[in-house]
C-alpha positions in Angstrom: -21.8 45.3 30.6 -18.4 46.3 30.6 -15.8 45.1 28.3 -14.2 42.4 31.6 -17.9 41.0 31.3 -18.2 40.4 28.0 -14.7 39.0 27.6 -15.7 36.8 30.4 -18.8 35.5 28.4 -17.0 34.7 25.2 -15.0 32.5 27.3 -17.6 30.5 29.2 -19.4 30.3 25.6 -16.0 28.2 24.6 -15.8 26.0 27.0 -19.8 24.8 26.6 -18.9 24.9 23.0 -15.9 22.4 24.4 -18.8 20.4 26.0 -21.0 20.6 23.6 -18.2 19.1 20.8 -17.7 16.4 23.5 -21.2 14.7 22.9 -21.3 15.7 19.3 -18.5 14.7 16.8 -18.1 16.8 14.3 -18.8 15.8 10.9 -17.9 18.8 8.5 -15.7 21.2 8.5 -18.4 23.2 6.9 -20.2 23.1 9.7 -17.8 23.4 12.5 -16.9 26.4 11.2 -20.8 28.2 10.1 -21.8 26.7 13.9 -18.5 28.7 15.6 -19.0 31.6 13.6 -22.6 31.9 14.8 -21.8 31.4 18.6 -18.8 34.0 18.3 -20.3 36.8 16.4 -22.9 37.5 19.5 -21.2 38.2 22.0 -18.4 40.2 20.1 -20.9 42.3 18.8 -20.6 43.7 22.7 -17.1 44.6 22.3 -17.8 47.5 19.5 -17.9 50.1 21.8 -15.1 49.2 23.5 -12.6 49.1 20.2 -14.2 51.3 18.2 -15.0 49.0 15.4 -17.4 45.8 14.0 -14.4 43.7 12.6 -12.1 44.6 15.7 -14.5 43.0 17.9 -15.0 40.0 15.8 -11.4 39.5 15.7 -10.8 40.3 19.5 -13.7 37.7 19.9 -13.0 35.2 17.8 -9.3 35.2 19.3 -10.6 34.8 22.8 -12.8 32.5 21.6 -10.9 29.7 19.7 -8.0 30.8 22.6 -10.0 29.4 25.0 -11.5 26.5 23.1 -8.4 25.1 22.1 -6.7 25.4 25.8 -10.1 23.5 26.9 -9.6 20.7 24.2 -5.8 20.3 24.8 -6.0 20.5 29.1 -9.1 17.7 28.7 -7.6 15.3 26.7 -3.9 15.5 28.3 -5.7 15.3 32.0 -6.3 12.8 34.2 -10.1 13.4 33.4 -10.3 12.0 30.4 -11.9 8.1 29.8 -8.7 7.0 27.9 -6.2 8.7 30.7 -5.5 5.6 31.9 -3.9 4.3 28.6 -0.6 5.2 28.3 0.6 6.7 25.1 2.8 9.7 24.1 1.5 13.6 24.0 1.2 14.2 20.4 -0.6 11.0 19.8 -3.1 12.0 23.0 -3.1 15.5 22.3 -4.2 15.6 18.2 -5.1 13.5 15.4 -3.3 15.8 13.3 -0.4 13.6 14.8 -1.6 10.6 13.1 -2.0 12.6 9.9 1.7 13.2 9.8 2.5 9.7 10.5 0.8 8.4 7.4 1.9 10.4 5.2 5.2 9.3 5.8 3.9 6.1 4.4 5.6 4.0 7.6 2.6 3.9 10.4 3.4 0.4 11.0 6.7 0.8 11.7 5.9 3.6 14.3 3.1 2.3 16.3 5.1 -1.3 17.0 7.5 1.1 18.3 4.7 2.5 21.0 3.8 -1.0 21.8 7.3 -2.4 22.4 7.6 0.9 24.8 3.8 1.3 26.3 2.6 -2.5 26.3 -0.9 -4.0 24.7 -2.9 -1.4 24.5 -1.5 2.2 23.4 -3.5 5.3 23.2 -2.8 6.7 19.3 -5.3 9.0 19.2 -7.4 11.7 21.8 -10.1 9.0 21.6 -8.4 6.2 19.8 -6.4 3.1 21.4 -4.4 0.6 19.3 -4.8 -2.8 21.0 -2.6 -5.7 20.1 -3.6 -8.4 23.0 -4.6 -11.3 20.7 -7.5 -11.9 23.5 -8.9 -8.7 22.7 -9.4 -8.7 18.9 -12.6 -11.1 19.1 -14.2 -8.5 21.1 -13.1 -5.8 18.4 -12.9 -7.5 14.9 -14.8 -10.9 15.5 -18.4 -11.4 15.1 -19.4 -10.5 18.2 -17.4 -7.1 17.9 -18.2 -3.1 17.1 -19.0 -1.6 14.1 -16.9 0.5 12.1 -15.4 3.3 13.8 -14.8 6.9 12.3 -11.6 6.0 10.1 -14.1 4.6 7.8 -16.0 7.4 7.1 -12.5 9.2 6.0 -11.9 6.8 3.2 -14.5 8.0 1.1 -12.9 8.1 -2.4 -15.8 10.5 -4.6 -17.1 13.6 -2.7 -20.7 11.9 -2.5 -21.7 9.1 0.1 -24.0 7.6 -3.0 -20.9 6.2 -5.5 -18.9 5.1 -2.5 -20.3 3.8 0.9 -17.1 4.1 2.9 -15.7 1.8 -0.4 -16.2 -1.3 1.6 -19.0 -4.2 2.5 -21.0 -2.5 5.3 -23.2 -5.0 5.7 -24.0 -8.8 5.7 -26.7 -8.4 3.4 -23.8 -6.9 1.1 -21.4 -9.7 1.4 -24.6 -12.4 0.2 -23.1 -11.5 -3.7 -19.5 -12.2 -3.0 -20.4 -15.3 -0.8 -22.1 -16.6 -3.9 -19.4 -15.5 -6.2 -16.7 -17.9 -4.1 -18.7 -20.9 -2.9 -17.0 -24.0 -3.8 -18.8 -24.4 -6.8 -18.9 -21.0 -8.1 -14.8 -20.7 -7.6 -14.7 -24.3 -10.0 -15.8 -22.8 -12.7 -13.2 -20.2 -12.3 -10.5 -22.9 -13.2 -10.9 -22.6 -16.9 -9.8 -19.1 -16.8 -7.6 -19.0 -14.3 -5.7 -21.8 -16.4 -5.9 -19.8 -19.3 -4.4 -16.7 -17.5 -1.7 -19.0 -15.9 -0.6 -20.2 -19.0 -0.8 -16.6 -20.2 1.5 -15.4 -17.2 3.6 -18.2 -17.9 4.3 -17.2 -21.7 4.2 -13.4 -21.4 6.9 -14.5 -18.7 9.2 -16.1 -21.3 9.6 -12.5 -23.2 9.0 -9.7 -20.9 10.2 -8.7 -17.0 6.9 -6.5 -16.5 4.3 -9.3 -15.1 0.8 -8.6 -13.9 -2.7 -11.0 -12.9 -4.9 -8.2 -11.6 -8.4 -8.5 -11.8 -8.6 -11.5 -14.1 -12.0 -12.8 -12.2 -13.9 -9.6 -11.9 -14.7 -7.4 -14.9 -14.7 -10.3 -17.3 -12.2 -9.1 -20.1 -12.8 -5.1 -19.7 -9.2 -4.6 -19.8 -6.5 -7.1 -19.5 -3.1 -6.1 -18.4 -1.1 -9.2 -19.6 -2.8 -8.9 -22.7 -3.0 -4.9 -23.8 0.0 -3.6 -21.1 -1.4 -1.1 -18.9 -2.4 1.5 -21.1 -5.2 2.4 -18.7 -2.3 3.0 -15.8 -3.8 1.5 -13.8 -1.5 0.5 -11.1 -0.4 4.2 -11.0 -4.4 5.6 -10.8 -4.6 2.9 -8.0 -1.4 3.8 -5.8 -2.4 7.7 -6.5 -5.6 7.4 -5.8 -5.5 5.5 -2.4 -3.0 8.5 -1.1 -5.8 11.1 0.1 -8.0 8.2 2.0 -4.9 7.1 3.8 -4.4 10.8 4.9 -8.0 11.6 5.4 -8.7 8.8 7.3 -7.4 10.3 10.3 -9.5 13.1 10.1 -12.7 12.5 8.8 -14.3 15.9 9.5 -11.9 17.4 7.0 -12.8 15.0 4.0 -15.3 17.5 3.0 -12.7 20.5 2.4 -10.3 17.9 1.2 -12.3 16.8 -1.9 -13.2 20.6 -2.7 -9.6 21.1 -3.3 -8.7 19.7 -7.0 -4.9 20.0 -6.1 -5.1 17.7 -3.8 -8.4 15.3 -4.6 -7.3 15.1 -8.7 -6.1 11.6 -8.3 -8.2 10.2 -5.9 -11.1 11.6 -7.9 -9.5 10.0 -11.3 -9.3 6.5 -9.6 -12.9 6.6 -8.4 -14.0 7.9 -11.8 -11.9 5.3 -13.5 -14.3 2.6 -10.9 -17.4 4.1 -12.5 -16.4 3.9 -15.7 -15.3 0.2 -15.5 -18.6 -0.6 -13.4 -20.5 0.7 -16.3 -18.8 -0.7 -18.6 -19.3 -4.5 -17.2 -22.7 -3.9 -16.9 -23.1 -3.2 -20.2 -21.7 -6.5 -20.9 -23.8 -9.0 -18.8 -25.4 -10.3 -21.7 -22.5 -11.1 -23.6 -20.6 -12.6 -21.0 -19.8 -16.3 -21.5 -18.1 -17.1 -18.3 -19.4 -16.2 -14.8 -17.5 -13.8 -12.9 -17.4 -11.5 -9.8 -19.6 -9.1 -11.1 -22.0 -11.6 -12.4 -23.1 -12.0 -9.1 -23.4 -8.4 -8.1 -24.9 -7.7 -11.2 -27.7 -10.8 -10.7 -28.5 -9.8 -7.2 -31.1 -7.0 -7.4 -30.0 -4.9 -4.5 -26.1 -5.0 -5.5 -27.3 -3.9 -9.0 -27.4 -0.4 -8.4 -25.1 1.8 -10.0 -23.8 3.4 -6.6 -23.2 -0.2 -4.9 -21.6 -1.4 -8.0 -19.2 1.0 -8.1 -18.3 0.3 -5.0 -17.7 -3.2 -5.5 -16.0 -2.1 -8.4 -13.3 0.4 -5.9 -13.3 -2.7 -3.8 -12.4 -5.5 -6.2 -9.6 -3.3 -8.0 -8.1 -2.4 -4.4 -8.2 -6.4 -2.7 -7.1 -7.3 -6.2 -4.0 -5.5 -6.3 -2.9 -7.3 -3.3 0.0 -9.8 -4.3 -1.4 -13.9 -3.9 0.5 -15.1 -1.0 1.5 -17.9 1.4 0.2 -18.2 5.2 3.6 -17.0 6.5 4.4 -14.1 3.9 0.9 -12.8 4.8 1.8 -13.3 8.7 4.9 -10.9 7.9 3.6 -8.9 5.3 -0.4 -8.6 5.9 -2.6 -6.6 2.7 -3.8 -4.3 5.4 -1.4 -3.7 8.0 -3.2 -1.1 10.5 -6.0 0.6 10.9 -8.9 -1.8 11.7 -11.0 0.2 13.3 -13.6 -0.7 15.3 -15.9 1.8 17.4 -18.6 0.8 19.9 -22.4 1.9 17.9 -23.6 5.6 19.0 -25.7 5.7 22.0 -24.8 2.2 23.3 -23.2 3.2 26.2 -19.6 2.1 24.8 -17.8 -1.2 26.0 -15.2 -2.0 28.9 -12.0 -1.1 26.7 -13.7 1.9 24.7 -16.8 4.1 25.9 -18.7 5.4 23.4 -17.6 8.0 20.8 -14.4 6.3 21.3 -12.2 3.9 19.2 -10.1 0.8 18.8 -7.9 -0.3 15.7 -6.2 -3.6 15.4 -3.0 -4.0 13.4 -1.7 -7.7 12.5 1.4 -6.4 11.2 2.3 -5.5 14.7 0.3 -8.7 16.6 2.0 -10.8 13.7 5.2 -9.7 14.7 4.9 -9.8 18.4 7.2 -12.4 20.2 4.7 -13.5 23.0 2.4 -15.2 19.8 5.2 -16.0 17.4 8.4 -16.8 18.8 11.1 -17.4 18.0 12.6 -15.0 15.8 9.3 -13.3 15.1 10.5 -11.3 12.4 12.1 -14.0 10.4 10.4 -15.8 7.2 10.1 -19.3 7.8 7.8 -21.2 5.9 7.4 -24.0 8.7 6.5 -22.3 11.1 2.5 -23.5 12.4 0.4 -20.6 12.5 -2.4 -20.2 15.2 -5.6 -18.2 15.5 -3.2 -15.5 16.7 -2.8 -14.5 12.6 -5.5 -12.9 11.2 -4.1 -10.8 7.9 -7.5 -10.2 6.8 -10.7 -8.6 8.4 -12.4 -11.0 11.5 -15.9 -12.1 11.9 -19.2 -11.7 9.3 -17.0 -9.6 7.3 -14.0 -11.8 6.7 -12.4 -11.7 3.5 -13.9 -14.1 0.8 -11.7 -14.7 -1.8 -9.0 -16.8 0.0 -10.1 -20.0 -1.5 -9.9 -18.6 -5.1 -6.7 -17.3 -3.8 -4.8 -20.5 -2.1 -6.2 -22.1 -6.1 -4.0 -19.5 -8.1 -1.0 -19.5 -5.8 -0.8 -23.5 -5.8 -1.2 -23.1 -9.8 0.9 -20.7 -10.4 3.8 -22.0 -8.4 3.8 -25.1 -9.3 3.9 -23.9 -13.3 7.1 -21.3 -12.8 8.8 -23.6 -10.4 8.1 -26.3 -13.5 9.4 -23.9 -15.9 12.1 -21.6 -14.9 15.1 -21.0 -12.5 14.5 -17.7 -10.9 17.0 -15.7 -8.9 17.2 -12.2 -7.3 19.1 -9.5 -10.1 22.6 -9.9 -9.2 22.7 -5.9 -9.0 19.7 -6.3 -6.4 19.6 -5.9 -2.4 16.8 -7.9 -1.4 17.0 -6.0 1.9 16.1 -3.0 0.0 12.1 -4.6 -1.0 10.9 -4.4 2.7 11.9 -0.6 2.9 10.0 0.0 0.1 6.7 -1.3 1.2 4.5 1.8 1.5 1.3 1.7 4.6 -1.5 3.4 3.0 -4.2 1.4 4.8 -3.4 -1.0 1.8 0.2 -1.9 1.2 2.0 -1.1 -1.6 5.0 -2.0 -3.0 8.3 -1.6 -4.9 9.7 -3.4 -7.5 11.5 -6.6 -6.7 13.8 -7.8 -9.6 14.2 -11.5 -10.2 15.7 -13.1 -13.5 14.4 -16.0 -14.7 16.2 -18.7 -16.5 14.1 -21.2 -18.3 14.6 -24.8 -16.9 16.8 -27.4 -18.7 14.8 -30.2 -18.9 16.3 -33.5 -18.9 15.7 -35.6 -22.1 17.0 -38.9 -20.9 14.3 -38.7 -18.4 
């Protein structure tokens, strides 16, 4: 066979490699890579005679190979051939994920793809196989009840190397969510008020004294650490907004998690946050006897399934995340939602796919964008106004069986708590302060996270005569 020939069979092998990666996402990088290496190194092994050497023809081959391979992938997914051509969207975002990569890192994804949507419409295509819909019609059929599963993102967000400490660090299932349903029924979230008085009046009088003020976690671990009480000498704010930095990245490309978390320069403090989840899990399992006062993990801990180490840990990643998220009002959520984008959705393997996504394809929803849209909140969209009447348009939390189940807990503590510092103290914004400045700050990385926000408080005069 002469050297044309083979040349001409290294390149027919990429592009059924091509359609072979079509039907079969890749998973690893691992084994990407051993699978490639395999299919190249035949056919190269033809080329020796022609150069004269074994690693010349592997590298000749290996260049014509991925050549070919990546012109295939690129032509595809920019042609009209493709199932999402129809979607408009810009090159980069249909052309590579490695697009969306660099978008999140720059910790503002939010502010980019509302830009997309106020140029493209409803649906934008943010991905090769990824559209971002924000038609409020559409989100039942993604996120409600009667929606798809999880899509790929997921699987990216892994926060410890193995799938049995962390499954995607998020409720996968109803059966799952049967614990925390039972940990906020009505009845279970009353005999939360004894210590969420205690930690008010706690927050109230640590407020008197010191400008540093934090309630996380006060109704999960059942007095493992308390940061109004002992400071945070286990940092853990800063292992929390460290450690959900690599997910954020990795989400977006899920088949390089794998290589990711085998580097220690860049997995240390993701790794360190997970760990610190184990070690707290443990610990408050070690306590279950000696706990007065039911809590979350209570619950977990009672129900025999949720009991096991991996799933507790889990829960643990879970409840340290959602509980870092600031207690809000309806409209401060509508403006400033916990999870801003990257609900993804994905219709299940071998179903056949849906209307708006075929299969191995995804949508994500992103209610910091619907929120702000002026077809389902007008006027002025973007303003805070506490009186404006919310619809079913807002939905700052997960849809469907997998809604979020702490906001009755939540709307408790924020009625509490208000009404004790509005009883106690004048606040104000630091004079030296631009308030402006607060919103710039906030940080997409899939969770929000925020800057500091000075306010002085004054205590209140009270009126004797009264």
């Amino acid at each position: 066979m002469s050297m044309g020939n083979m040349c001409i069979t290294i390149i027919l092998l990429a592009l059924w490699s091509h359609a072979w990666l079509r039907k079969r996402e890749p998973k690893s990088l691992l084994n990407l890579s051993i699978s490639l290496l395999v299919i190249v190194s035949l056919p190269s092994y033809g080329l020796v005679p022609y150069v004269g050497s074994p690693t010349k023809a592997y590298l000749l081959g290996s260049a014509i190979f991925l050549t070919t391979l990546l012109t295939s992938i690129s032509l595809y997914r920019l042609s009209p051939f493709h199932p999402l051509s129809r979607y408009p969207g810009p090159w980069q975002c249909r052309l590579t994920k490695l697009w969306g990569t660099y978008i999140a890192w720059n910790g503002k994804p939010q502010v980019y793809y509302k830009k997309l949507h106020d140029q493209y419409g409803a649906i934008v295509r943010i991905g090769p196989n990824e559209l971002s819909v924000i038609d409020a019609d559409l989100i039942p059929n993604i996120l409600g009840a009667s929606g798809m599963p999880k899509g790929p993102m997921w699987g990216g967000r892994r926060i410890l190397p193995s799938k049995n400490w962390n499954r995607n660090n998020s409720l996968t299932s109803v059966r799952d969510l049967l614990p925390w349903n039972a940990a906020f029924k009505p009845s279970s979230v009353a005999g939360y008020e004894g210590m969420l008085i205690a930690r008010a009046e706690q927050f109230i009088n640590n407020s008197r004294t010191s400008a540093i003020l934090e309630t996380l976690h006060w109704d999960r671990f059942g007095g493992v650490y308390s940061l109004m009480r002992d400071g945070d000498i286990e940092q853990v704010l800063l292992k929390m907004r460290r450690g959900v930095f690599m997910p954020s990245i990795s989400q977006h490309i899920p088949w390089l998690l794998g290589a990711l978390h085998a580097m220690p320069f860049v997995s240390s403090d993701t790794r360190a946050f997970g760990l610190f989840g184990i070690e707290q899990a443990k610990k408050r399992a070690s306590m279950q006897n000696d706990i007065l006062r039911k809590d979350l993990f209570y619950y977990l801990l009672e129900d025999t399934k949720m009991s096991v180490l991996s799933k507790l840990v889990s829960s643990a990643l879970l409840a340290i995340v959602a509980g870092s998220d600031t207690t809000s009002s309806n409209e401060t959520l509508r403006l400033q939602p916990p999870i801003p984008t990257s609900l993804q959705r994905a219709p299940a393997l071998g179903s056949g796919g849906k209307a708006l996504s075929p299969d191995m394809h995804s949508c994500s929803g992103s209610p910091w964008i619907i929120h702000r849209c002026p077809r389902y909140f007008s006027p002025d969209p973007d303003r805070f106004w506490p009186d404006r009447w919310l619809n079913q348009r807002s939905f700052p939390f997960q849809r469907g069986q997998l809604t979020v189940q702490e906001k009755p807990l939540a709307m408790i503590e924020l009625r509490y708590l208000t009404c004790s510092l509005v009883r106690t103290f004048d606040m104000s914004f630091d004079g030296r302060y631009n308030p402006a400045q607060w919103e710039d700050s906030l940080v997409d990385r899939f969770v929000m996270l925020k800057g500091k926000l000075p306010v002085q408080l004054n205590l209140r005069k009270v009126n004797q005569s009264l």
